[in-house]
Structures are given as structure tokens and as C-alpha cells.
N, C-alpha and C positions, 0 to 999 in steps of 0.2 A: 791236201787232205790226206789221212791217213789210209790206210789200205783198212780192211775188216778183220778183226782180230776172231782167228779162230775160234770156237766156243773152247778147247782147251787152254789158251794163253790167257784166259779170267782166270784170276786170283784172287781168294775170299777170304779176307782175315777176320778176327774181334778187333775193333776197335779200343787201342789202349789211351792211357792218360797224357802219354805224348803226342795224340794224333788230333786232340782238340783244335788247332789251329787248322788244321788240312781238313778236318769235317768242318768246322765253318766257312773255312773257302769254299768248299764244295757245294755248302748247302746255299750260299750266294752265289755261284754261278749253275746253281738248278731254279731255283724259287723268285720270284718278285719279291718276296716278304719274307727274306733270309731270318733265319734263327740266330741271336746272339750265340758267342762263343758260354758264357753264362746259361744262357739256354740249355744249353748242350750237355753243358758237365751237368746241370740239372736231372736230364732224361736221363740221362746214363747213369748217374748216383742212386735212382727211385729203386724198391727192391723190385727186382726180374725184369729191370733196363738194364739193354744192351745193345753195342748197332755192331756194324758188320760193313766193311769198306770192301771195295770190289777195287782193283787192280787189273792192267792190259799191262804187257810188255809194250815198251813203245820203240822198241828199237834205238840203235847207235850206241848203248851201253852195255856191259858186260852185267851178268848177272840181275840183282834184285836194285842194282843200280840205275837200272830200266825200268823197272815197274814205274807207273803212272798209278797216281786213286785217280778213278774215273767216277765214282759211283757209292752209295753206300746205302743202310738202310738203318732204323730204331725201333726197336720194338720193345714192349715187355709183357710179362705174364706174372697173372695172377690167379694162383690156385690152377683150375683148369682152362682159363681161360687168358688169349692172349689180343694183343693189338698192334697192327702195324701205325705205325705214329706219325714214319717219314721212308720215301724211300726217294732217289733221286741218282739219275745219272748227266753226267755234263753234257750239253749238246752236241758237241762232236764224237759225241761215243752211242748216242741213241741207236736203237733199232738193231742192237751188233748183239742181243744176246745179254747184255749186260743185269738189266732189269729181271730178266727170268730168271737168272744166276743167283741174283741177290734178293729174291723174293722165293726162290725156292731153299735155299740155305736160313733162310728168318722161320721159313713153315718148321723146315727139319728140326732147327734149335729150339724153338716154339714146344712141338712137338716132344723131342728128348726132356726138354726143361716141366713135362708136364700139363701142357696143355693139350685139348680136346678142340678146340676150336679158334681161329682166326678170325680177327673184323678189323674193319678199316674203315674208311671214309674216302671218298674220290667225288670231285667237282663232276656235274652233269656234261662239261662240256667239253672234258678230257677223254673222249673217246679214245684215243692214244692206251692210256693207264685202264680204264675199263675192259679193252677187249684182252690184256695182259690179264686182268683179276679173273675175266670168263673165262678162259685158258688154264689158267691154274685151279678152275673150280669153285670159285667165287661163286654168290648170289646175291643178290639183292635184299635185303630184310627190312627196309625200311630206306628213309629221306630227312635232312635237317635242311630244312630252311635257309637262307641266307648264313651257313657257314661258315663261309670260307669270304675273306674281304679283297677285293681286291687294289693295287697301289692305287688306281683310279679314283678308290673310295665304292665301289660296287661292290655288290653283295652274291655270291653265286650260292645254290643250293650241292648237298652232298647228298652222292647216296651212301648209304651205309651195306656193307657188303660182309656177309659171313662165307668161312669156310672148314669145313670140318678135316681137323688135321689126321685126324686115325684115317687109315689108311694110306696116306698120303704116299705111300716108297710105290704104291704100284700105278702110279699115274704115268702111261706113257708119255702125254705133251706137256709133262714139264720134266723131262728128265732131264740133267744139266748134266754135262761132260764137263765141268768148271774144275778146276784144284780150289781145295780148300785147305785152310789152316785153322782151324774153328777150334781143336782140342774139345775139353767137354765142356770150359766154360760153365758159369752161373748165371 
């Protein structure tokens, strides 16, 4: 197993037109119920869709020849309001930072791009992803029933969670030490 990757060796880029194959690996070794490659270029075509891949150095190579995508996220906005869609990091990279990284850099861009406030959706029984949204300031605003499907054929409930992105640079527990490459992006 790998060592813990500093909070500075994450690397946050936009996600470009060449990296469709590498978010749909990604999003099949995050998810049960992986998002087609079609999926994908779909989210990211809609106006104010865009995701955001997270990178570790993983050692033994020189340079950006080392970077690994560990992780990514999709979001987009509209008018003043935005949505996170998807975010996911690969198993062996959990719990290292990665997730805050990349949910703090979605609020920021969120935020720069105009929006006022963040919402999501998270399974009841991902406590995991939950206590990362109450850390970033997340709340609760409501529930959707049987949401979310699972490969079993089960149905789990979501809660729906809002966050208000003004303010958002002076939130201590989520400050991220992460490099980014984000530009100002659309």
C-alpha cells in the first residue's frame, strides 16, 4: 500500500476533452453503478458543467509522469445556484485529504462562476460522505426517497444538503493546502 500523500502533492486540474476515458475509469472504480463514457461528455457539455480531477504523485517517475487521477468531481451552475453531481475518489486513496481537496476547489469554482449556494444529494447510509459535507458546512434541507438504486436492485433514500458558498475563503476546516491548475475556467 502506498504511503499518505501529503495534503500538498494533490493536484487539481479541469477536467479536459482528453480525459474522458480516465473519468470513466475512475467513476467505475468509485461507484457500483459507473456512469458511461457518453454519460460523461454529456455532464460536462450542459452550460456551467464541469469536473475537476484530483491527482497524488505516486512515485518512481520523474515529474507530471508520476501523477496518478485518484479522484475527481462534476458539478455545474446555474445562474446563482450550483450542484455537485458526482464526486469520487478511488479506494486506495480515501481518507488522505483527497475528497476535501476536491470538494473544496468545486465550492471555490462554484462560487467564482457565480454561484451563491451549493446542493447535493448523499445516500443515508454513507456516513463516510456526510460527515465530509457537515465539515464543509453542509446542511440538510430536505430527503428523496428511494433515490439512489442500488446493483442489488435496492432502493436507498438521499438527503439533500445545501451550502452557502459566500463566504466560503474564511472557513477554517476546510482549508486545503492542495496545488491547483483550475485557471478561471467556464
Amino acid at each position: 500500500m502506498l504511503g499518505l500523500p501529503r495534503p500538498s502533492s494533490i493536484s487539481i486540474r479541469n477536467i479536459g476533452p482528453f480525459d474522458l476515458g480516465r473519468l470513466a475509469r475512475l467513476h467505475r472504480n468509485c461507484f457500483e453503478e459507473a456512469w458511461s463514457r457518453a454519460d460523461l461528455a454529456h455532464l460536462l457539455a450542459i452550460p456551467g458543467g464541469f469536473g475537476l480531477i484530483a491527482r497524488v504523485y505516486d512515485g518512481g517517475l520523474a515529474g507530471l509522469d508520476g501523477m496518478r487521477g485518484v479522484g475527481f468531481a462534476l458539478c455545474r451552475v446555474v445562474r446563482d445556484e450550483s450542484e455537485l453531481l458526482s464526486i469520487g475518489v478511488m479506494p486506495a486513496y480515501r481518507k488522505r485529504g483527497v475528497a476535501r481537496a476536491l470538494l473544496r476547489a468545486s465550492m471555490d469554482r462554484c462560487l467564482r462562476n457565480g454561484a451563491d449556494n451549493m446542493f447535493l444529494e448523499v445516500a443515508v447510509d454513507n456516513p463516510a460522505a456526510q460527515q465530509l459535507y457537515d465539515e464543509a458546512g453542509f446542511e440538510r434541507v430536505g430527503s428523496r426517497p428511494d433515490y439512489y438504486q442500488r446493483a442489488d436492485g435496492s432502493r436507498v433514500t438521499a438527503y439533500t444538503m445545501r451550502s452557502h458558498l459566500v463566504g466560503l475563503a474564511g472557513r477554517r476546516d476546510m482549508h486545503v493546502q492542495a496545488g491547483t491548475d483550475l485557471g478561471s475556467g467556464g
